[in-house]
BATIKE-613831 format. One line per 10 residues: number of its first residue (from 1); for each residue x, y, z of N, C-alpha, C. Coordinates in steps of 0.02 Angstrom, whole numbers. Layout:
<recs>
NUM> X Y Z X Y Z X Y Z | ... $
</recs>
This chain:
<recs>
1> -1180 -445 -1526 -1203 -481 -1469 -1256 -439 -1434 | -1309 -478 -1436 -1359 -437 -1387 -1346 -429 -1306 | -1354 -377 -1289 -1363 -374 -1203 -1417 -340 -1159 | -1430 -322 -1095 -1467 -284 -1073 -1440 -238 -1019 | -1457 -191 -995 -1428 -133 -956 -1473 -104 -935 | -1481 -67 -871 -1521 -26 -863 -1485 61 -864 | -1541 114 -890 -1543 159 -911 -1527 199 -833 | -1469 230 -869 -1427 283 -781 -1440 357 -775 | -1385 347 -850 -1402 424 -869 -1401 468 -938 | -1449 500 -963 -1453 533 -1030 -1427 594 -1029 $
11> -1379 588 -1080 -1356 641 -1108 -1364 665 -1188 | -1413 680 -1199 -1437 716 -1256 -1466 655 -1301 | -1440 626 -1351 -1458 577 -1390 -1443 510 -1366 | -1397 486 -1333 -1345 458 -1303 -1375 422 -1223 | -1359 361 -1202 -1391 342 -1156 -1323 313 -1105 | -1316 312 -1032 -1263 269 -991 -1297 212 -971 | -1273 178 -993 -1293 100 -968 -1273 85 -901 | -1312 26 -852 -1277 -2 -819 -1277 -70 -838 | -1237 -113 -839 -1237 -180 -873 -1208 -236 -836 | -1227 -281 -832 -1200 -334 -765 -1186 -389 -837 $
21> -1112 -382 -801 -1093 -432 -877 -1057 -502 -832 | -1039 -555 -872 -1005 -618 -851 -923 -609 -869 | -894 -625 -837 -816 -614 -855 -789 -678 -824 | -746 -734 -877 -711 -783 -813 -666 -775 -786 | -656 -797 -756 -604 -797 -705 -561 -855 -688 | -502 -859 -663 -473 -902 -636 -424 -923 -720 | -400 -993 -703 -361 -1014 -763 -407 -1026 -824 | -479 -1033 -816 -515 -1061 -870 -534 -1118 -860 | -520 -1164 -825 -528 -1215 -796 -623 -1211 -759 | -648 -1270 -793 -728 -1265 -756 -759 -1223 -792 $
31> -808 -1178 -761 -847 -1126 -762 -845 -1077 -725 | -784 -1065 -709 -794 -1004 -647 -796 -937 -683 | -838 -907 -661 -864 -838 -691 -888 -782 -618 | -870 -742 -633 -904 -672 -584 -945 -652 -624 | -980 -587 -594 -1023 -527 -629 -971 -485 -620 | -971 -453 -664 -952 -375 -658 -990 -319 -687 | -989 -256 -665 -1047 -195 -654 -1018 -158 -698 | -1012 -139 -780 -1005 -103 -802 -1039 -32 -821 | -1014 6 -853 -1038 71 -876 -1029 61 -970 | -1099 61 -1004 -1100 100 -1052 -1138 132 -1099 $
41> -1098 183 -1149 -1123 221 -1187 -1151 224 -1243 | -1211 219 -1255 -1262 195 -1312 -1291 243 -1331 | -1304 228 -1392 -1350 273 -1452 -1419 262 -1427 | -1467 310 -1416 -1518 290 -1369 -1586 299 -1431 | -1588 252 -1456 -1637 242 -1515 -1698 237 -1521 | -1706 209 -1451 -1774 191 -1441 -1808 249 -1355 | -1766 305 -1379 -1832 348 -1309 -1840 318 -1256 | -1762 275 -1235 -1771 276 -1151 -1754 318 -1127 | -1783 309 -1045 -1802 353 -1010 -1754 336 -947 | -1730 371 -894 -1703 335 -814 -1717 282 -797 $
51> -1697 221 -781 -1710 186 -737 -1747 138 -794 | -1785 157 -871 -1770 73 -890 -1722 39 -903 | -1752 -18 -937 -1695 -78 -947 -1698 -97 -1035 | -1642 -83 -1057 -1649 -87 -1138 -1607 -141 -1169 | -1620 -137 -1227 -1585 -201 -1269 -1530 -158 -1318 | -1477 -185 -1318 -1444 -162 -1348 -1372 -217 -1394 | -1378 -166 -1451 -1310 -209 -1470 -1243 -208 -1436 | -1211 -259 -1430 -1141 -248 -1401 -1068 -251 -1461 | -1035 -226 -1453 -965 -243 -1502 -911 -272 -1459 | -932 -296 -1389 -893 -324 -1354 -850 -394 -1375 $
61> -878 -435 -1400 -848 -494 -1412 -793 -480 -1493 | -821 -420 -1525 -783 -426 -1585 -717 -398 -1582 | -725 -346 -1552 -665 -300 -1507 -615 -351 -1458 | -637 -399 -1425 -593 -448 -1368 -554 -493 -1439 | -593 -524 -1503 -572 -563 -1544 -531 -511 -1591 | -542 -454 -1603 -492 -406 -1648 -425 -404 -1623 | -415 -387 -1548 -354 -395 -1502 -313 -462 -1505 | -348 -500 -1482 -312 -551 -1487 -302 -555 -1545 | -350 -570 -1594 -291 -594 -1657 -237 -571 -1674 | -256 -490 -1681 -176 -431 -1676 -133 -494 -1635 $
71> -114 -498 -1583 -87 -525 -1546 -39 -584 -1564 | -99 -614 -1603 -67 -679 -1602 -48 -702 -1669 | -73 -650 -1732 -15 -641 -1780 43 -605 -1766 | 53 -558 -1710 109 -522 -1702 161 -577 -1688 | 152 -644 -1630 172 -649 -1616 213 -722 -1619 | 170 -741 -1678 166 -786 -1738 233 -790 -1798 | 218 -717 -1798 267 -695 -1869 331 -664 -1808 | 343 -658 -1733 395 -653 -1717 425 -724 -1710 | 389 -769 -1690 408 -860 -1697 449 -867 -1759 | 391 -852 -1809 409 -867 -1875 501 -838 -1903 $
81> 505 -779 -1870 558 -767 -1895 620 -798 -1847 | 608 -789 -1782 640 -836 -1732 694 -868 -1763 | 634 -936 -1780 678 -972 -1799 686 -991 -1861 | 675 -947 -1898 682 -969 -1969 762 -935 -1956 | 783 -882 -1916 851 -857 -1904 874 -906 -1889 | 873 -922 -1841 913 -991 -1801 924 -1045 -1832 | 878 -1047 -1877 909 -1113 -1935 950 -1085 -2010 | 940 -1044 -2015 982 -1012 -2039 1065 -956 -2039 | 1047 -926 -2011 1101 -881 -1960 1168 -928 -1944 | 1160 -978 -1914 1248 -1010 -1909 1281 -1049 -1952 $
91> 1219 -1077 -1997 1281 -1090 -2075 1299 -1040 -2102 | 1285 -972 -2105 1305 -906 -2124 1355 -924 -2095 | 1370 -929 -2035 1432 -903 -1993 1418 -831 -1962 | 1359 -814 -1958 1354 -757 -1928 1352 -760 -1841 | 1408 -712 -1811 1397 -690 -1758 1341 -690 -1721 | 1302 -713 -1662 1270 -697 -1593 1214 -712 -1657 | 1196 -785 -1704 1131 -776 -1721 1070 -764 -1679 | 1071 -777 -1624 1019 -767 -1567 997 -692 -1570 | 1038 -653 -1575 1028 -588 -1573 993 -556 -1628 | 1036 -582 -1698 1011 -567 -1771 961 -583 -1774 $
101> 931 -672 -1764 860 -718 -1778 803 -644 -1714 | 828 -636 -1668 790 -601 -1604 781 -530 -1639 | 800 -488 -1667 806 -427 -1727 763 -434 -1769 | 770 -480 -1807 723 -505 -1846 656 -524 -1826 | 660 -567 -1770 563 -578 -1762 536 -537 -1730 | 584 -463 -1701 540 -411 -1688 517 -386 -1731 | 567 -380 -1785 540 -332 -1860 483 -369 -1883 | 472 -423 -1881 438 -485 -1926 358 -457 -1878 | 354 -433 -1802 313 -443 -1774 295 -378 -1772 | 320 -316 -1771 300 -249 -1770 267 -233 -1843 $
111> 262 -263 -1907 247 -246 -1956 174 -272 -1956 | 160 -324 -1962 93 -339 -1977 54 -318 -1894 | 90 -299 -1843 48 -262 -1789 27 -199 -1829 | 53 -172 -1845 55 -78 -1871 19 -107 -1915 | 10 -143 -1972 -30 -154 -2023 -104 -177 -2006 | -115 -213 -1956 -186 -230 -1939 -214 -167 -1898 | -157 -166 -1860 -198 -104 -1807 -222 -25 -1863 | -183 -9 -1943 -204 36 -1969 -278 26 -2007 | -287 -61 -2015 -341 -64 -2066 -389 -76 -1987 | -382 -84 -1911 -434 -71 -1874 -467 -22 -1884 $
121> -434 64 -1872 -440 106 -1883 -476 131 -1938 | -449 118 -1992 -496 134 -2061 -581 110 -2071 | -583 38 -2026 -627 2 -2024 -637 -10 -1940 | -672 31 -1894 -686 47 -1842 -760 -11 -1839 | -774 -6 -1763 -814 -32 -1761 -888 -5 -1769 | -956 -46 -1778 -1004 16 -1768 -1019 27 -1703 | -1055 81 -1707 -1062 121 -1638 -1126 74 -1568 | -1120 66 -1552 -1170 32 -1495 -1229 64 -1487 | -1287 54 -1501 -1366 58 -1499 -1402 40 -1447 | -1445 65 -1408 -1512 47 -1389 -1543 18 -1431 $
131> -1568 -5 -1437 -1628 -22 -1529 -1707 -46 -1477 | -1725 -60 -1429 -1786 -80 -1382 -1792 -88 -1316 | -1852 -62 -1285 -1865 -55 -1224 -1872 -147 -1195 | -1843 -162 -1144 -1859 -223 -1120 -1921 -239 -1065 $
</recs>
């Protein structure tokens, strides 16, 4: 995602952004959106200087969609096991299935968390750029 920022402060190769980003707000409902004033840290590619204003890549949106999905397979495959217990578990005749099926879709949900979150890691994001003066 492209964005723009203005140039704060340099530290060696490396640039601080200031960046006025959109964030919504409220239930989601409409369009309600604020600004908010972030800070960030960019690969400064293109020889800015204080106080310009640069173009840069963002990894913001891929990082908000990496999370959530974590999320919502975690929490998917705790459903999944839920109630695949619960429909199962009392023709067993097993004791407190609520508890067993509830055991289970934690296990069901801590595994493929630890498994996505290791191949995040292995496969990081790339680093954020300046790439042009605006």
């Amino acid at each position: 995602m492209r964005e723009t920022g203005i140039v704060t402060e340099l530290n060696g190769n490396m640039a601080v952004l200031k960046v006025m980003r959109k964030v919504p707000t409220g239930c989601g409902c409409g369009n309600s959106v604020t600004i908010e004033e972030i800070r960030v840290e960019v690969k400064n590619n293109c020889a800015a200087k204080l106080g310009d204003q640069v173009a840069f890549g963002s990894t913001h949106d891929e990082s908000r969609f990496r999370h959530t999905a974590r999320a919502f397979v975690s929490v998917s495959a705790f459903l999944a096991g839920f109630i695949t217990g619960e429909a199962i578990f009392p023709r067993l005749g097993i004791s407190f299935p609520a508890l067993v099926s509830g055991a289970i879709g934690v296990t069901l949900a801590v595994i493929p968390f630890l498994i996505i979150t290791r191949h995040y890691k292995k496969n990081p994001l790339p680093a954020q750029a300046a790439y042009s003066i605006v």
